[in-house]
C-alpha positions in Angstrom: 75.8 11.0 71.6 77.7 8.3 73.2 80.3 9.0 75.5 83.2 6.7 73.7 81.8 8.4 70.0 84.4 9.4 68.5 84.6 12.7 66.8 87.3 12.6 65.2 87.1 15.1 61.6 87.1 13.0 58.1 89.5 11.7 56.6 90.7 13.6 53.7 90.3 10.3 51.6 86.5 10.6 52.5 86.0 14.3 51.3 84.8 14.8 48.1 84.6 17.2 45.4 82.3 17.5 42.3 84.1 18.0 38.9 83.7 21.4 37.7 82.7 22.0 33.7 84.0 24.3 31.1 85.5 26.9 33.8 86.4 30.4 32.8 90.2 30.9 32.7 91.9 32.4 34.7 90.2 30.0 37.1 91.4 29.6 40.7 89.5 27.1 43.2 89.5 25.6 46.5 90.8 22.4 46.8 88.6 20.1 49.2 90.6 19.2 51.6 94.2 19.6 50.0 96.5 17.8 48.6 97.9 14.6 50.1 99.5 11.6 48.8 97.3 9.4 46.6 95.2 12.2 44.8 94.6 13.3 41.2 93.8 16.4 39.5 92.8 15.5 35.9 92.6 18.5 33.4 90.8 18.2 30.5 90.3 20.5 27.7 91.8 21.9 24.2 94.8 23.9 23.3 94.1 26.8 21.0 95.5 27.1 17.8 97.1 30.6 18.7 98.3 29.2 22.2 101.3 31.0 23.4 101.6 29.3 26.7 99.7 28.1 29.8 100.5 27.4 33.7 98.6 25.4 36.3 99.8 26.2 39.7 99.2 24.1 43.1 99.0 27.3 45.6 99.4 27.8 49.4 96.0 30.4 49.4 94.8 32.4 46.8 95.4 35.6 48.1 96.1 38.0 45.3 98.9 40.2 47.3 101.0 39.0 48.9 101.2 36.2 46.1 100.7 32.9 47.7 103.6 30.3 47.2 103.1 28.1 44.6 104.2 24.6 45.5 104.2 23.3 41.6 104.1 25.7 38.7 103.2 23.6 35.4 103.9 25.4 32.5 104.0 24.4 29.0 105.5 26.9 26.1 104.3 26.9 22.9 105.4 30.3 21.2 109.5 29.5 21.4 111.4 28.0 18.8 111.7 24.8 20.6 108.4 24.3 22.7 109.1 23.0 26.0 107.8 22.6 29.9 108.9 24.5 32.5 108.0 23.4 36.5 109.1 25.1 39.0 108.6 26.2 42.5 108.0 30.2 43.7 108.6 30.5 47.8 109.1 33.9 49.5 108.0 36.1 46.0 111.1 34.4 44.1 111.2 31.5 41.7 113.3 29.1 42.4 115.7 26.9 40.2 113.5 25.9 37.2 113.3 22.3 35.9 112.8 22.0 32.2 111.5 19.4 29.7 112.3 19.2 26.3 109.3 18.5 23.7 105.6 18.9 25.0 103.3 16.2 24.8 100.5 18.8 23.9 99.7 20.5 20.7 98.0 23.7 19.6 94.5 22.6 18.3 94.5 19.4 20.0 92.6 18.2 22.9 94.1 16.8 25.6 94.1 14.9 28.7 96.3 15.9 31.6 96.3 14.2 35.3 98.2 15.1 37.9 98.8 12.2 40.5 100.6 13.1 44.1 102.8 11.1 45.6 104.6 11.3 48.8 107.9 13.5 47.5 107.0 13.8 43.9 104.1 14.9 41.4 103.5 12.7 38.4 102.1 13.9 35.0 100.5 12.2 32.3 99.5 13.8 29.0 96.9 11.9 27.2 97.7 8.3 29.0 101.4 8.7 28.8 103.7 9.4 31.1 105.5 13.0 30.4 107.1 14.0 33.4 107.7 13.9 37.5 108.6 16.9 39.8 109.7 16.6 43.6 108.4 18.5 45.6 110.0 21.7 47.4 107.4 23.0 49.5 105.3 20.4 52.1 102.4 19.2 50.0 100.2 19.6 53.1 100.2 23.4 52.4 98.6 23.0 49.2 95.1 24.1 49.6 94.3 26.5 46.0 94.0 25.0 42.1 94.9 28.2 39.6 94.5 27.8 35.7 96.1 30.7 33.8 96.8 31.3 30.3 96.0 29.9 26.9 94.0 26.8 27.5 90.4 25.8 26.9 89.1 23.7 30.1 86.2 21.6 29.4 86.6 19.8 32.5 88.2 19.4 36.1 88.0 16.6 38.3 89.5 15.6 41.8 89.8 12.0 42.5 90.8 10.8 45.9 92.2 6.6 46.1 89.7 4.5 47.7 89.7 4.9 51.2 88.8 0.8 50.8 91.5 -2.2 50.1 92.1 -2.5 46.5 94.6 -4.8 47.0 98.3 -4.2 45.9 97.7 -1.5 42.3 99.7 1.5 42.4 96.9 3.2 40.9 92.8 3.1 41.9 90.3 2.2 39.1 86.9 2.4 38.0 85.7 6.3 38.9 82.5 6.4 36.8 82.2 10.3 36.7 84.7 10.6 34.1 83.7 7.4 31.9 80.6 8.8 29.9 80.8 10.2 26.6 83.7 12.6 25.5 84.6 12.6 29.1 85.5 8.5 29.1 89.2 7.5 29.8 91.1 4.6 29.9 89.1 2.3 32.7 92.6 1.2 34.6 94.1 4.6 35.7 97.1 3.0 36.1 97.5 2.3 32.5 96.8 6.6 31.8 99.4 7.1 34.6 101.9 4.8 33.6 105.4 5.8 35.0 107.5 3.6 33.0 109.9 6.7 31.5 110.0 4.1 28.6 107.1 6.3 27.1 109.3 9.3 26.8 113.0 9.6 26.8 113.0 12.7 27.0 111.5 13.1 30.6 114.7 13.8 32.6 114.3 17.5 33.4 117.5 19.8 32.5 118.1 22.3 35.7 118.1 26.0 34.8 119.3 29.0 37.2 116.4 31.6 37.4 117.0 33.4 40.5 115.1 36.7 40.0 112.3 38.0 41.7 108.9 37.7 39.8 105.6 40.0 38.9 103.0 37.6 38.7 103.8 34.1 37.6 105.3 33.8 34.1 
């Protein structure tokens, strides 16, 4: 070893993590090197016929008491008389003030395609190539280290994409991640046409705020 090496650790754009395949809910992983602006979660899978209602959470740990703070609770509602999506935020053991969305871009029996893309103060989602909806973030997205999956959902796949660490020039979004592209598994080969942000996709994605101060069990 040289003296001027430099051992410096690896960037989190260089760490990598394989997809994980038809996982058994509840499902709670490690995420390789956290979460930091520029990386997607993509969810892929089937909602059951019967569902009442799923959540995927972003964690600080995975401890199981004291209940790790959940930086972004996604949770779509299928069993109320209007189905809708609630995000939220739970710091300290309480739940904080609880955005919702009207309409969900899923549907019981259908399969689906969900990703997840951080940014630097907000999470965007898109359901099946469209935009649905954005959350800003209340807790530093540095802290996020723990993926759950709870609830009534059928995962067939899970995959964690990182931006080229290379120049791609000036797209919003990277392209081209051939892990995903074969078979069932093949989506749209410009991510930033799944991830679109334009709100022109669905009206309906301004969030109405909800007071929901009380101290919770486990998550909803």
């Amino acid at each position: 070893m040289s003296p001027g090496e430099n051992l410096d650790p690896i960037p989190d754009c260089f760490i990598l993590q394989p997809p994980v395949f038809h996982p058994v809910i509840p499902y709670v992983t490690t995420i390789f090197g956290g979460l930091h602006a520029g990386k997607m979660v993509m969810l892929q899978g089937v909602v059951p016929l019967r569902a009442h209602r799923f959540q995927v959470d972003f964690q600080c740990g995975c401890s199981l008491y004291p209940q790790p703070d959940i930086a972004i609770h996604f949770n779509p509602r299928f069993h109320t008389t209007k189905p809708h999506v609630i995000c939220n935020t739970l710091h300290s053991g309480r739940w904080q003030r609880e955005a919702r969305w009207p309409g969900v871009a899923l549907q019981r029996g259908a399969s689906f395609l969900i990703l997840f893309l951080f940014r630097n103060e907000e999470v965007k989602v898109s359901v099946n190539g469209r935009h649905f909806l954005h959350y800003r973030y209340r807790l530093p997205l540095s802290r996020v280290d723990t993926l759950g999956i709870f609830g009534d959902i059928l995962v067939k796949a899970v995959g964690f994409l990182n931006i080229s660490p290379f120049v791609e020039g000036s797209r919003e979004y990277p392209t081209g991640y051939s892990w995903w592209a074969s078979g069932r598994r093949r989506i749209p080969l410009g991510l930033q046409s799944l991830t679109c942000c334009s709100e022109r996709h669905n009206p309906k994605a301004s969030p109405v705020w909800k007071d929901n101060g009380k101290r919770v069990p486990p998550s909803p």
